[in-house]
OpenMM code with the backbone's topology and positions (N, CA, C; nanometers):
from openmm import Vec3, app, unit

residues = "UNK UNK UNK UNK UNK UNK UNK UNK UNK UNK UNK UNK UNK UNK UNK UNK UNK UNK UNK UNK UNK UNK UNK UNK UNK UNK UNK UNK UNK UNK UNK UNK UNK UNK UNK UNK UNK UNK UNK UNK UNK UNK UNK UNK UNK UNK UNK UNK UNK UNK UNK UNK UNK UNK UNK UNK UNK UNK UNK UNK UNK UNK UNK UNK UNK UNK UNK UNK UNK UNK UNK UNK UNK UNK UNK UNK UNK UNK UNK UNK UNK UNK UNK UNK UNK UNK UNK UNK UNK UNK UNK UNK UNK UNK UNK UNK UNK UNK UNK UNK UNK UNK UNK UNK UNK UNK UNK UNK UNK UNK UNK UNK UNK UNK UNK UNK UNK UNK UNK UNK UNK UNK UNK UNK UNK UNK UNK".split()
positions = [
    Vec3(0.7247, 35.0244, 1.4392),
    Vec3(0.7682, 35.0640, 1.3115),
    Vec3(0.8313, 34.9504, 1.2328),
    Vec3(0.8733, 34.8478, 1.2978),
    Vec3(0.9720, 34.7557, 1.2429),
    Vec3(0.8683, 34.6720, 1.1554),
    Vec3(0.7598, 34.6526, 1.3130),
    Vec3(0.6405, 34.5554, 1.2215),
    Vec3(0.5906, 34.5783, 1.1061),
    Vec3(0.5769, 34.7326, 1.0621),
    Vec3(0.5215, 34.7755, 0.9555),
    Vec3(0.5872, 34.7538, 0.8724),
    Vec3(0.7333, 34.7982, 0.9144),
    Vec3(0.8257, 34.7830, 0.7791),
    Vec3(0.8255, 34.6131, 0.7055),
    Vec3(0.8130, 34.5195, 0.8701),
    Vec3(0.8114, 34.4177, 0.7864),
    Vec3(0.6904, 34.3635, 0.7316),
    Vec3(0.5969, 34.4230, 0.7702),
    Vec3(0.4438, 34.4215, 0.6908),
    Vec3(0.4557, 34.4487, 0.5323),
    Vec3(0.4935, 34.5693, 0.5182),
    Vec3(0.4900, 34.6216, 0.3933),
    Vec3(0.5769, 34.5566, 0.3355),
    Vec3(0.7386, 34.5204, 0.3630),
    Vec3(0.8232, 34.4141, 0.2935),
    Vec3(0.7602, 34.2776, 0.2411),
    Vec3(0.6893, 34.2413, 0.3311),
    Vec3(0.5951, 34.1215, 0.3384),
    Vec3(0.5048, 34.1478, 0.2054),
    Vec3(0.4666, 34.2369, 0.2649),
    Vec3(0.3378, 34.2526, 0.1475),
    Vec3(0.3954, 34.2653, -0.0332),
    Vec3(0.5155, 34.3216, -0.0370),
    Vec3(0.5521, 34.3777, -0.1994),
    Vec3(0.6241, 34.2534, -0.2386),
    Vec3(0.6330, 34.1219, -0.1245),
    Vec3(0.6821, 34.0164, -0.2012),
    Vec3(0.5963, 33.9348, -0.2357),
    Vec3(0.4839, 33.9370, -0.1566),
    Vec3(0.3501, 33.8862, -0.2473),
    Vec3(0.3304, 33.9379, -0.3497),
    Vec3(0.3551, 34.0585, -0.3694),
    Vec3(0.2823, 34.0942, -0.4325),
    Vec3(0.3842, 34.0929, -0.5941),
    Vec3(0.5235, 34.0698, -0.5674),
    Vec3(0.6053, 34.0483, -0.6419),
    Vec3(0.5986, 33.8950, -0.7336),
    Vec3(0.5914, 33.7751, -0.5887),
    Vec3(0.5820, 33.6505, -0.6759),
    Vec3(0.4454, 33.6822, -0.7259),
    Vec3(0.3050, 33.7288, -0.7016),
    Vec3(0.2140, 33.7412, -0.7966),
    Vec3(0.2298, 33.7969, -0.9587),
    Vec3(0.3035, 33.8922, -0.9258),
    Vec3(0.3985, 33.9741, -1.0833),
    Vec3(0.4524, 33.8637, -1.1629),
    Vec3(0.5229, 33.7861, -1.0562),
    Vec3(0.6355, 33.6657, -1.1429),
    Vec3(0.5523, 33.5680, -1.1983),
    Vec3(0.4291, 33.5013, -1.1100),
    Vec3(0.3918, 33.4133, -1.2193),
    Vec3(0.3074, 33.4502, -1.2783),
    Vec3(0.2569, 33.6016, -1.3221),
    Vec3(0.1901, 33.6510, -1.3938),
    Vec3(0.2498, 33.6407, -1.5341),
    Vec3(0.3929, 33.6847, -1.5022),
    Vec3(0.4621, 33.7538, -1.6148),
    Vec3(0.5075, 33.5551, -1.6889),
    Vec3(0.5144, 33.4403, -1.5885),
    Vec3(0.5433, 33.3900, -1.6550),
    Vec3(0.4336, 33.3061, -1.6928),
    Vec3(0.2985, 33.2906, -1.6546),
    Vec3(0.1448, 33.2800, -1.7516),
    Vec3(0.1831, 33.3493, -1.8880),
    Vec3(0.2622, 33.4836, -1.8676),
    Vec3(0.2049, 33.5479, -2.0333),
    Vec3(0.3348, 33.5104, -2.0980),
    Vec3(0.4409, 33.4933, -2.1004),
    Vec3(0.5963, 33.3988, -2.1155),
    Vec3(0.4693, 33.3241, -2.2090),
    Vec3(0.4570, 33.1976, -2.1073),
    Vec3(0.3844, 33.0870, -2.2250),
    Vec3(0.2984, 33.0929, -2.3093),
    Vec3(0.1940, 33.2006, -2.2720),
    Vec3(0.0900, 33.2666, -2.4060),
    Vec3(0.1388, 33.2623, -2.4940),
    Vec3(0.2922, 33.3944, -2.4817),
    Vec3(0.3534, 33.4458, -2.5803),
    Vec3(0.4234, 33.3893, -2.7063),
    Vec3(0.4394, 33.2306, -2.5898),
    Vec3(0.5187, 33.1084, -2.6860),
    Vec3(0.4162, 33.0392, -2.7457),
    Vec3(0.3269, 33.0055, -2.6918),
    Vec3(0.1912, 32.9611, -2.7542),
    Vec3(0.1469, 33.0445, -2.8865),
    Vec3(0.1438, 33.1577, -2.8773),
    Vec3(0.1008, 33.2438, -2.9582),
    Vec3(0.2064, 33.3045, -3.0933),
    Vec3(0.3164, 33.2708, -3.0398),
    Vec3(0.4604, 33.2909, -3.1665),
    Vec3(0.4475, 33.1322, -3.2345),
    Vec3(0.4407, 32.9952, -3.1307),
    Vec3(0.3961, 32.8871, -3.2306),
    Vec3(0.3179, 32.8821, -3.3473),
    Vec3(0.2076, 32.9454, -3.2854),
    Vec3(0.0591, 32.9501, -3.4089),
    Vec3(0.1060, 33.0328, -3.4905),
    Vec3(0.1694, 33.1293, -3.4734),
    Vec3(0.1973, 33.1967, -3.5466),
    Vec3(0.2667, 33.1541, -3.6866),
    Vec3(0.3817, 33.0856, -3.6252),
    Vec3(0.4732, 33.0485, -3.6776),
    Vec3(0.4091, 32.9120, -3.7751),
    Vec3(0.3170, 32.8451, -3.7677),
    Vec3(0.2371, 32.7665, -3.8057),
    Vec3(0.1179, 32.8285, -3.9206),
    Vec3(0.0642, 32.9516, -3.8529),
    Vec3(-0.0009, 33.0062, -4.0041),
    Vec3(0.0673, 33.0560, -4.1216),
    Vec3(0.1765, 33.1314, -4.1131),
    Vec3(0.3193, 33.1373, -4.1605),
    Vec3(0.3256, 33.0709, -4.2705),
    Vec3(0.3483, 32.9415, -4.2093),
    Vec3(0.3567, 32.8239, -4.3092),
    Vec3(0.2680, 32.7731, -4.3541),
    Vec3(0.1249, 32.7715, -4.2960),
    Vec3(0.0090, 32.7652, -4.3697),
    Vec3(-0.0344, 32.8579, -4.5229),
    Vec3(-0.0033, 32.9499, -4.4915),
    Vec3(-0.0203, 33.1068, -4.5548),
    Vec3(0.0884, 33.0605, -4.6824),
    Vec3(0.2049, 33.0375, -4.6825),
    Vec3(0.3317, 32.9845, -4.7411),
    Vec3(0.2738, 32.9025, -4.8501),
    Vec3(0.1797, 32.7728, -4.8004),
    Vec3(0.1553, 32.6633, -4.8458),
    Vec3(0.0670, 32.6827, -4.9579),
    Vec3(-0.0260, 32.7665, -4.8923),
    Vec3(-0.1919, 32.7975, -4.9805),
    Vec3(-0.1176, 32.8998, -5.1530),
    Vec3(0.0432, 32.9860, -5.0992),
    Vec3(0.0556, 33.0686, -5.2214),
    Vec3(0.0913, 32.9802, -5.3373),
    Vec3(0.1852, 32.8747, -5.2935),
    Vec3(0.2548, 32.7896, -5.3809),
    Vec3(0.1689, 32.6806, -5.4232),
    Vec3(0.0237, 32.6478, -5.3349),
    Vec3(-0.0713, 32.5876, -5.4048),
    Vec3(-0.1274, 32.6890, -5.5304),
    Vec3(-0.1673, 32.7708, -5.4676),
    Vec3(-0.2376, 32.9025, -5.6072),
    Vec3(-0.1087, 32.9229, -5.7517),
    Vec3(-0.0649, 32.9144, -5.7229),
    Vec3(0.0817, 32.9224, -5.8036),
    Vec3(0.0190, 32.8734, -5.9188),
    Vec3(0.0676, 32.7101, -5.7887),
    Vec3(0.0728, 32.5823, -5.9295),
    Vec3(-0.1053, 32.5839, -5.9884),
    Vec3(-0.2000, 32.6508, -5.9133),
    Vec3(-0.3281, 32.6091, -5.9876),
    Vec3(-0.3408, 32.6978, -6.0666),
    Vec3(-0.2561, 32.8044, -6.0925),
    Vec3(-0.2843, 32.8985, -6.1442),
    Vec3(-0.1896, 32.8451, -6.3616),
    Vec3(-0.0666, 32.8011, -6.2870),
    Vec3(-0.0155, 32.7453, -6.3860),
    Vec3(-0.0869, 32.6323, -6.4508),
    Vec3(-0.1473, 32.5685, -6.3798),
    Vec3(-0.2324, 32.4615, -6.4307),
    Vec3(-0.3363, 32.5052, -6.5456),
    Vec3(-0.3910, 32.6342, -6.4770),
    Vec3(-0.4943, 32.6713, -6.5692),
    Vec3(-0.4494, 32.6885, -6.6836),
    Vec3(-0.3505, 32.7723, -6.6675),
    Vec3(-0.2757, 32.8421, -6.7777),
    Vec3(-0.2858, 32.7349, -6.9310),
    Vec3(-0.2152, 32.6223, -6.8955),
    Vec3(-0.2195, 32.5317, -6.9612),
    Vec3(-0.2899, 32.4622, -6.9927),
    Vec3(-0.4682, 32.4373, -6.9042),
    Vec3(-0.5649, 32.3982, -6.9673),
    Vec3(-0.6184, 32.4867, -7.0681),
    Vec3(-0.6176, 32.6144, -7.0673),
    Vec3(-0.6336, 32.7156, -7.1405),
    Vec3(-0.5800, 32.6934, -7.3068),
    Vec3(-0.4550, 32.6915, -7.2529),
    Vec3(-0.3730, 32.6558, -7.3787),
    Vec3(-0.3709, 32.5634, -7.4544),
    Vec3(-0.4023, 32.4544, -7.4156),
    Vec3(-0.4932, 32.3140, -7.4922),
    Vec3(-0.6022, 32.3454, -7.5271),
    Vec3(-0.6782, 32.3760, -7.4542),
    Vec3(-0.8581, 32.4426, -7.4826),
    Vec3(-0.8677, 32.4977, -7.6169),
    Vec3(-0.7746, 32.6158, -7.6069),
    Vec3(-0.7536, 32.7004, -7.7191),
    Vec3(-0.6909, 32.5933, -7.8639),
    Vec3(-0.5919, 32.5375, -7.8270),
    Vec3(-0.5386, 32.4304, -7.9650),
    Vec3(-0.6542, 32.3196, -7.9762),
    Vec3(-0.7111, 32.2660, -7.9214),
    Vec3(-0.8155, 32.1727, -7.9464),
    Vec3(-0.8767, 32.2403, -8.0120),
    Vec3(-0.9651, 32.3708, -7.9649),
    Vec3(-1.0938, 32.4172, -8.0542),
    Vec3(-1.0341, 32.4682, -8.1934),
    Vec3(-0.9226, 32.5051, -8.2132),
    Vec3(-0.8798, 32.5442, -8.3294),
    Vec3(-0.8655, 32.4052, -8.4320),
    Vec3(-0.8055, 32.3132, -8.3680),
    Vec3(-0.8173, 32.2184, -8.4317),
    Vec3(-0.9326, 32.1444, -8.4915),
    Vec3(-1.0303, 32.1534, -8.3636),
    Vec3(-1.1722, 32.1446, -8.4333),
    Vec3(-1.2237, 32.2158, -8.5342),
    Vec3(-1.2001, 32.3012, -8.5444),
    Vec3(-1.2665, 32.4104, -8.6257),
    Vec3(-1.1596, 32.3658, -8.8024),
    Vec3(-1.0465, 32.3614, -8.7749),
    Vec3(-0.9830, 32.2973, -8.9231),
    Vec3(-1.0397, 32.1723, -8.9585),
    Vec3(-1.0770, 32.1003, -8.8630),
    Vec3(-1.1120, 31.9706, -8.8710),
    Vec3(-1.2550, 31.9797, -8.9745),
    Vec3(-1.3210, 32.0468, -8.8873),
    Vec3(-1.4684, 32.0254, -8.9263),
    Vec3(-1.4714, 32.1554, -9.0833),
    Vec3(-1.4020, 32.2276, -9.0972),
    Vec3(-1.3895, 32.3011, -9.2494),
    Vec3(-1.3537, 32.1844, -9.3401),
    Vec3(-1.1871, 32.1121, -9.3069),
    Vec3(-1.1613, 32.0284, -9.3960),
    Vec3(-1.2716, 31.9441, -9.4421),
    Vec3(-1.3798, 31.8503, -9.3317),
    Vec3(-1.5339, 31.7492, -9.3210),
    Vec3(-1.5609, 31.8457, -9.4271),
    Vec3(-1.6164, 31.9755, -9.4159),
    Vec3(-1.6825, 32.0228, -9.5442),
    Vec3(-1.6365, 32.0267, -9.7010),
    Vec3(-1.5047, 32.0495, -9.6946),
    Vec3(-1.4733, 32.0581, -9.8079),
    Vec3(-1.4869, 31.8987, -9.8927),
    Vec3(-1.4438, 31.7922, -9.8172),
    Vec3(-1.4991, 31.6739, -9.8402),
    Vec3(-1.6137, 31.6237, -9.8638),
    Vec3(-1.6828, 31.6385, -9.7747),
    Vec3(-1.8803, 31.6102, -9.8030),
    Vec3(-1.8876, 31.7377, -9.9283),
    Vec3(-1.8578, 31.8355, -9.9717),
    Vec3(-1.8552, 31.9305, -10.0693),
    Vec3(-1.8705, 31.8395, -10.1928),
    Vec3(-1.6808, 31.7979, -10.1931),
    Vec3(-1.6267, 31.7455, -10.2962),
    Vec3(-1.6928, 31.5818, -10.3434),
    Vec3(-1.7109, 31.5095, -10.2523),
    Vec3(-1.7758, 31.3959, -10.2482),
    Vec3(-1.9943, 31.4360, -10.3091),
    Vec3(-2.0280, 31.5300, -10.2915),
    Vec3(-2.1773, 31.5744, -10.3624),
    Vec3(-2.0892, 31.6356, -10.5342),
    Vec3(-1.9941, 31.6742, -10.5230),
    Vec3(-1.9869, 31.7150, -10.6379),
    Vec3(-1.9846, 31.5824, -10.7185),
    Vec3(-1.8778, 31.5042, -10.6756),
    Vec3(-1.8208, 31.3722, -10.7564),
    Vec3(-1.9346, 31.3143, -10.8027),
    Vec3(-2.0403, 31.2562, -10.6870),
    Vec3(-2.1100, 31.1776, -10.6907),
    Vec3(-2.2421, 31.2510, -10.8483),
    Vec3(-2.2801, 31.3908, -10.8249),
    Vec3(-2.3573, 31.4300, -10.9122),
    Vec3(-2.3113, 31.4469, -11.0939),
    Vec3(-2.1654, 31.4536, -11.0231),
    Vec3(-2.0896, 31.4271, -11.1681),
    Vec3(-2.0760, 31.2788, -11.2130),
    Vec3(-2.1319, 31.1738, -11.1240),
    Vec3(-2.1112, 31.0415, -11.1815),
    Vec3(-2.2903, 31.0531, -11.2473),
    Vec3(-2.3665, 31.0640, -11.1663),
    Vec3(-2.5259, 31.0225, -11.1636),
    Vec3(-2.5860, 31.1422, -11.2708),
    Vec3(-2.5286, 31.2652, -11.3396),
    Vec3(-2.6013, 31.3474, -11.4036),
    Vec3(-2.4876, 31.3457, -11.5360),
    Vec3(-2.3664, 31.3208, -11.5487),
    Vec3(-2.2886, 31.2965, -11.6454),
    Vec3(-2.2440, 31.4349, -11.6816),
    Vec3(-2.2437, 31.4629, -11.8215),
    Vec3(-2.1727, 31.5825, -11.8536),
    Vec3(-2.2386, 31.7613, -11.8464),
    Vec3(-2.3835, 31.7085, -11.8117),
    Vec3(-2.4797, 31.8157, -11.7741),
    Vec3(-2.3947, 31.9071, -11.7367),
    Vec3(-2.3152, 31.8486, -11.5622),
    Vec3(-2.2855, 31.8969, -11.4920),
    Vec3(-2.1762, 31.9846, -11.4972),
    Vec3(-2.0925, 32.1074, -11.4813),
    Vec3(-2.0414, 32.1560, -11.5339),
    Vec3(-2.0353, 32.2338, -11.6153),
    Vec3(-2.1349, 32.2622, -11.7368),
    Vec3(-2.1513, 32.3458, -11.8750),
    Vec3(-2.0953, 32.2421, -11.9623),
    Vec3(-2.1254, 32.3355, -12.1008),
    Vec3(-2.0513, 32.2601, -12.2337),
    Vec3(-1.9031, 32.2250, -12.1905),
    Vec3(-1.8407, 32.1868, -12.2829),
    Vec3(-1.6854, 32.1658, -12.3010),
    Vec3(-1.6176, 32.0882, -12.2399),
    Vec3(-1.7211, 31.9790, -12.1799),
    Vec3(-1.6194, 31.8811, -12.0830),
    Vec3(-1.6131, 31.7230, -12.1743),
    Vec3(-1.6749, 31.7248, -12.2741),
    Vec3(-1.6547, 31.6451, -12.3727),
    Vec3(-1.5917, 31.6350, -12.4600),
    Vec3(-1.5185, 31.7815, -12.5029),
    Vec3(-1.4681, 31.8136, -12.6286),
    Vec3(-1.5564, 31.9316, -12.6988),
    Vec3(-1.5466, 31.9859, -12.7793),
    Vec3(-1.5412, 32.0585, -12.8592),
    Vec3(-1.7446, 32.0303, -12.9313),
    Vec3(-1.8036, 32.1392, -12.9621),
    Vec3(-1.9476, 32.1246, -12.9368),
    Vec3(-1.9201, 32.1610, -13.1108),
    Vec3(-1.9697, 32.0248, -13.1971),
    Vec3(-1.9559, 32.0472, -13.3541),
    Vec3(-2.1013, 31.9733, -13.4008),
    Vec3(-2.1125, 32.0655, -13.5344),
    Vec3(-2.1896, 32.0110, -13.6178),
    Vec3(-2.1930, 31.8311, -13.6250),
    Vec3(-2.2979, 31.7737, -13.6047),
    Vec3(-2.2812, 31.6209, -13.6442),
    Vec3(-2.2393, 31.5684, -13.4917),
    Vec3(-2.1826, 31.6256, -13.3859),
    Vec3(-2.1714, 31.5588, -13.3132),
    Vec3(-2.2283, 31.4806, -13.2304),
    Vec3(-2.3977, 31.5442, -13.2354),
    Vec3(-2.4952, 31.4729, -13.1342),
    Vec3(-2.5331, 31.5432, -13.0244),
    Vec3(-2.4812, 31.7016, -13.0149),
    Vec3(-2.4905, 31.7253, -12.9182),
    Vec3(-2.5598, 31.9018, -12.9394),
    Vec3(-2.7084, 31.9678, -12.9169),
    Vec3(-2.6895, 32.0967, -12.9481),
    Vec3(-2.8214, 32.0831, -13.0782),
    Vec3(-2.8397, 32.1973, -13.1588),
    Vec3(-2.9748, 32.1894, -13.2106),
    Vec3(-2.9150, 32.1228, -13.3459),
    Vec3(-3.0288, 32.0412, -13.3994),
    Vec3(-3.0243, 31.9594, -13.5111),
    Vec3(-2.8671, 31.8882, -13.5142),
    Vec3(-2.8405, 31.8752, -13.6367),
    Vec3(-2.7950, 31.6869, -13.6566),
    Vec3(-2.8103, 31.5645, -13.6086),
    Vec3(-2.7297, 31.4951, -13.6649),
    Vec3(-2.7972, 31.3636, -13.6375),
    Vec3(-2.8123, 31.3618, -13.5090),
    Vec3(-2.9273, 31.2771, -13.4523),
    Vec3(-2.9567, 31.2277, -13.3147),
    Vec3(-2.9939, 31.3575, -13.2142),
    Vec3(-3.0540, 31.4690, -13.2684),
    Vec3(-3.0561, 31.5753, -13.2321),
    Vec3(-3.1731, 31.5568, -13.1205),
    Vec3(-3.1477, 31.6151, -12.9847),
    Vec3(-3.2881, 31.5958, -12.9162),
    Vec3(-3.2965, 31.3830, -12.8436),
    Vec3(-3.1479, 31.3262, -12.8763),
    Vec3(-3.1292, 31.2014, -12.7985),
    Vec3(-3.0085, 31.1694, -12.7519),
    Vec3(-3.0421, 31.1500, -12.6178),
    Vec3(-2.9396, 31.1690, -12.5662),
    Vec3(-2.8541, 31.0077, -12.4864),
    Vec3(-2.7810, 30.9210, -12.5201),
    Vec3(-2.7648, 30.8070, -12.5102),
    Vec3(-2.7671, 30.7768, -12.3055),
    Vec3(-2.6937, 30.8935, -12.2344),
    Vec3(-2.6369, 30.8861, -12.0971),
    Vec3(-2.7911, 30.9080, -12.0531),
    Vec3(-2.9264, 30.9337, -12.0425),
    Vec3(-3.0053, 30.9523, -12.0063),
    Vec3(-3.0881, 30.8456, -11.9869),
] * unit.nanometer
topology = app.Topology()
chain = topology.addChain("A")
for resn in residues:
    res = topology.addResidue(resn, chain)
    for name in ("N", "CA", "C"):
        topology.addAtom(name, app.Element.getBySymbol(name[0]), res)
């Protein structure tokens, strides 16, 4: 009986240090596995405060984007009103008082030269 007893004593301490360095295999997993952890964590951390700032970034290319094209767009109205004003000038130098209607000479009178009959009626000196 003794033998058995010390059989079986025998046996549950094998079978105990097998438990122990079982339990301390999974100990180091566990630390292995709270590291990584603790490492995506901060990975995870890293990637929000990258998105953040790219997100702010955009924001502000946006916001230039938007003032540039507006600016373009005044830009290129003002170009017109210029190339406008510059065809007007120029046709008002090269066609003379045509341009415009009567009344940019003065006053449209008998004798003046300008309009049906009197003198020089039908000649026109700017032509």
């Amino acid at each position: 009986m003794r033998n058995v007893a010390r059989a079986q004593a025998k046996e549950a301490r094998l079978r105990l240090n097998a438990r122990e360095v079982e339990m301390s295999q999974l100990r180091v997993e566990m630390e292995r596995a709270e590291v990584e952890s603790q490492g995506l964590r901060k990975r995870i951390g890293a990637e929000r405060a990258r998105g953040k700032a790219l997100d702010s970034t955009l924001a502000e290319a946006t916001t230039e984007l938007t003032d540039m094209h507006r600016r373009r767009v005044g830009m290129q109205q003002l170009l017109g009103m210029v190339m406008t004003l510059m065809v007007v000038l120029v046709m008002r130098l090269v066609m003379g008082s045509r341009v415009g209607g009567l009344g940019m000479d003065g006053p449209l009178t008998p004798g003046s030269g300008r309009g049906v009959g009197g003198p020089g009626a039908g000649f026109n000196p700017r032509l």
